[in-house]
N, C-alpha and C positions, 0 to 999 in steps of 0.2 A: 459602567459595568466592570466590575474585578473578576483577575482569575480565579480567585475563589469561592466563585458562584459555579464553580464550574468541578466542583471536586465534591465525590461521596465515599463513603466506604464500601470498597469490594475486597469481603471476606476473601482468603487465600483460596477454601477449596471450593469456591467460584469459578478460577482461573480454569481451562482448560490445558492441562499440561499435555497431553496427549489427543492428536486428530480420535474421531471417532470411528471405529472399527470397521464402518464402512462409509466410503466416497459419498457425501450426500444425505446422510441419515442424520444429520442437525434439526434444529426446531426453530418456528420462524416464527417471531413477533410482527403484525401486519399492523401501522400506523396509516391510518384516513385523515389526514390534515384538514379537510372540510368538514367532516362527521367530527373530529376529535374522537376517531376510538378507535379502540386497541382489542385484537384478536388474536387466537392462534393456531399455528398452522404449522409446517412440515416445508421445508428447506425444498424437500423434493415434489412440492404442492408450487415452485415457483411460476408455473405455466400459467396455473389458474388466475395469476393477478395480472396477468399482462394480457392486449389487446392486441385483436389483428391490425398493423397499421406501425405498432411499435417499433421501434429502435432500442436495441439490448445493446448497449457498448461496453466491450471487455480491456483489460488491461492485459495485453501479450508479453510481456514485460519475463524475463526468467530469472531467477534467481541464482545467481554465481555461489559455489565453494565458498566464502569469502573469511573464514577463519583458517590460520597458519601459523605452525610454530618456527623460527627460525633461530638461528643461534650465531652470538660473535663470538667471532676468534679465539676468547678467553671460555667461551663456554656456557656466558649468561643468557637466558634463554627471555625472550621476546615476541609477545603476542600479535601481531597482526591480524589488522579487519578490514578486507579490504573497503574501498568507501565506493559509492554507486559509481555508476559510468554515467560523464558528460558528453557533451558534443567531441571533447577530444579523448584523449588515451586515459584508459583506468589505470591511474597510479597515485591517486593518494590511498593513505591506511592509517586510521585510527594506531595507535601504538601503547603499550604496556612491557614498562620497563624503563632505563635510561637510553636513551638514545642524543647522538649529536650528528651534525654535517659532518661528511664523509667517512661516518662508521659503515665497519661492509658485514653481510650477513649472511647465513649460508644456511637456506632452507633445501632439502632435501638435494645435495649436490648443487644447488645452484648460485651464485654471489649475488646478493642486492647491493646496493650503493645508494646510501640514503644523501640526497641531491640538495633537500630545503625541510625545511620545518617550519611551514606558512603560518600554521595556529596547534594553538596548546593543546599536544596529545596526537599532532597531525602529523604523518610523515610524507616528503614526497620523493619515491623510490624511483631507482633504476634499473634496468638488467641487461647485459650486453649478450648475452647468450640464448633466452631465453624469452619469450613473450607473457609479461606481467600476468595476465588475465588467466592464460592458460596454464601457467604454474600452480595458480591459488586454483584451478576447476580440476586439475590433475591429484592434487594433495593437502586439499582443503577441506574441511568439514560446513556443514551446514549452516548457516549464520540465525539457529535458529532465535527467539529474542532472549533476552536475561527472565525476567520475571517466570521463565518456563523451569529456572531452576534448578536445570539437569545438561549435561551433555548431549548434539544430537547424536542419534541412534539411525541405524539402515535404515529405518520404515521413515523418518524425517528428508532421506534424500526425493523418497517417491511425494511424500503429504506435504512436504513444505513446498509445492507446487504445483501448477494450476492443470489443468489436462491438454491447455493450450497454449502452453507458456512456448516461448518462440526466439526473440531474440535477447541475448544475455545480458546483463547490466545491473540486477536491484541486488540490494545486500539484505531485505526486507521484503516478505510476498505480499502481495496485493489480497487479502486475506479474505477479503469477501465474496472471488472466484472459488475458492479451495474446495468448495463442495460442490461445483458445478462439475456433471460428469458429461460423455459424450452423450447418452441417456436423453439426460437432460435439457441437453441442446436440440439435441432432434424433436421432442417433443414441444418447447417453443419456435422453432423454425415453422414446425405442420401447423403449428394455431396462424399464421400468418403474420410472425416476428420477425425482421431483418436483424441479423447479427453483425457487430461491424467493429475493429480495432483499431483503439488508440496503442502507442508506447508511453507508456513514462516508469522511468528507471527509479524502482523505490527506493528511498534511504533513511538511516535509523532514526531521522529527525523529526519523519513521520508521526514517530510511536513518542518521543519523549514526552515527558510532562514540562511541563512551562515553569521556568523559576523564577520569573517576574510576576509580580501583586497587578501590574497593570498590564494589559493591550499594548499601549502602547512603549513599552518597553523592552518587549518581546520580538528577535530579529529571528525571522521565520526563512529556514532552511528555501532553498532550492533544490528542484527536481527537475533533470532533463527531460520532454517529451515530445514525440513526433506524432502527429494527424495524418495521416494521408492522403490523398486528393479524395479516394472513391470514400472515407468514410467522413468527411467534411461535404460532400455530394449528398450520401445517405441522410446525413443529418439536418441538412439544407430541408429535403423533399419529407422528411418527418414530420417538420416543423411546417410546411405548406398545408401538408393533407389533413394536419390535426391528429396524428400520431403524435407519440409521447416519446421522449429522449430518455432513456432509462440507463444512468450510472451504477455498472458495477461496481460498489467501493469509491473510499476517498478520493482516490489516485485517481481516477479518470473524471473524478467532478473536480479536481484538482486542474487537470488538464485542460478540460472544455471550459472551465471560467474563467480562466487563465487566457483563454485564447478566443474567448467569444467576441472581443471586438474585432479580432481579425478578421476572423470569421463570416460574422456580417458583413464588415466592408468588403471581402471579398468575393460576396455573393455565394457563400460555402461549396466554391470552385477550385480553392487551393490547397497543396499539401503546406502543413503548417508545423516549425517546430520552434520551439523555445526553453527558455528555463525557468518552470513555473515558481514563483516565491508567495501565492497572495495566501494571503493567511482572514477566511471567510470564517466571520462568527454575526450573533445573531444581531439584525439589523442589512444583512449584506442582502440585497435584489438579487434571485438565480437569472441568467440571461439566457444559460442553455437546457439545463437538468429539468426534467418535470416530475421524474421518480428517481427512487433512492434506495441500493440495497447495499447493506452495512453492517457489518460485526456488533459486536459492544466492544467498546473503546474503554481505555483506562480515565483514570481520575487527572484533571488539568491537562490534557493533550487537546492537542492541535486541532484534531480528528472528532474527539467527544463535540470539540466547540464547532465545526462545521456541520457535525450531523443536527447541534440544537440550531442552529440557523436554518437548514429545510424543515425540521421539522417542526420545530416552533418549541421553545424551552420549554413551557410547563408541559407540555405533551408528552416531552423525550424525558420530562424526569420523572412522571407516571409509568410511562413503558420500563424505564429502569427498574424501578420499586419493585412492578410487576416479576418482571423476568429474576429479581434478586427471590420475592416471595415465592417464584414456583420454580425455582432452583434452577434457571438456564445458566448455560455453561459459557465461561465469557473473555474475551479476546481472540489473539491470531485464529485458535482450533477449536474456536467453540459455535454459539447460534447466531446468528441471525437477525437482520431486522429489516423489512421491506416498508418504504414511509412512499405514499401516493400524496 
């Protein structure tokens, strides 16, 4: 299997450059992996597919400020991004411009001190006055993605994030929560849904498309993410009663298969964290996920090739065709796809 069974064409005014006017009003392509069929339905219709018994797992994950202008000494001005939070301190940053070890930089009154330069394009910063994190969330702009085309805008600080985004760290949102409102939750909660949080800290590695012809040539990012005892408990007692484990978004089926052998051997009694790298395409066994709700993904990404693995390729490239033929709006700020 080459990456390029994995690429089609998405026309530009496809793209959703802009959330939709309001929280939730997106459109939902419904994939039946056993039936092989495809329906459609209303973003805000998510209740009706889920059963009493279920497990809904969200990614609490918040998106940091994580773009900054800074300037050296001489005046040359230099882009920073900042790059996701690991288990340790957020200080590396993407960079644009010249930079070398121990050039200093002076964003909004502040001096960086650029420390290492691990990999090409990668900086790793310093700040003696100031705490990294909180400088880029005080005077940073939204890290909304490239292909959007435009600079973010005020209404991006509110829509490039979830209703329950929680603790800070992703440079990239978890994009398949974005139209989940409180609304929303409460009326999966009353059908007799258990809602339960993973973390994992998104980063742009996510979103890229793959420049490798082969699988195996392809060195797939890491993503840090924490489980917590009570929702490795929840997911445990899902999985007993015949309740369905339902991943919002890559990032959290990223997480839970990432971490399902622990998991088991643990007897899903532990809090669990790691740093996810596994890069799931079609042929890969799910061990935890048994539903699946997901954006439309770009062409040769990461993301497109894990959602044709639950849902089974030809399936996911009918659903495609479909949503291209009846004009759904596609990526970060657009529709929808629920795969049972």
């Amino acid at each position: 299997m080459r990456v390029e069974e994995f690429d089609y064409t998405l026309p530009e005014e496809r793209i959703a450059t802009y959330p939709p006017a309001e929280r939730g009003s997106t459109r939902l392509i419904v994939l039946d992996r056993v039936a092989q069929s495809i329906t459609h339905s209303a973003y805000a219709s998510l209740h009706e597919r889920l059963h009493p018994g279920d497990l809904l797992v969200l990614n609490n994950s918040k998106v940091i400020r994580a773009r900054l202008i800074a300037h050296k000494p001489t005046g040359a001005r230099i882009e920073l991004m900042l790059l996701e939070k690991h288990e340790g301190e957020q200080n590396l940053a993407l960079y644009r411009g010249r930079l070398k070890v121990g050039d200093r930089l002076l964003a909004h009154g502040v001096e960086l001190v650029v420390e290492a330069l691990p990999d090409h394009g990668v900086a790793r910063l310093s700040c003696e006055t100031a705490n990294l994190a909180e400088l880029f969330e005080a005077h940073g702009s939204v890290p909304i993605p490239p292909y959007l085309k435009r600079d973010a805008e005020e209404l991006d600080r509110e829509r490039y994030q979830t209703v329950f985004a929680e603790l800070p760290g992703s440079v990239a949102a978890p994009t398949a929560s974005l139209n989940l409102t409180d609304e929303l939750l409460e009326k999966i909660r009353a059908k007799g849904v258990d809602v339960a949080h993973v973390t994992l800290h998104v980063g742009l590695g996510t979103f890229l498309p793959i420049r490798s012809e082969t699988f195996e040539e392809h060195v797939m990012h890491r993503e840090f993410y924490n489980i917590p005892e009570s929702t490795a408990r929840m997911i445990g007692e899902a999985k007993a009663s015949g309740g369905r484990v339902v991943a919002v978004g890559t990032t959290v089926t990223r997480a839970l298969e990432h971490a399902a052998p622990r998991l088991f051997d643990s007897g899903f009694s532990q809090e669990l964290s790691g740093e996810a790298d596994i890069f799931i395409y079609p042929g890969y066994e799910f061990k935890i996920i048994d539903a699946l709700l997901t954006n439309f993904h770009a062409p040769r990404s990461t993301v497109l090739m894990l959602t044709a693995a639950f849902a089974g390729k030809e399936l996911l490239r009918r659903a495609y065709q479909e949503a291209l033929d009846r004009d759904y709006r596609f990526l970060s700020y657009g529709d929808s796809m629920f795969i049972s």
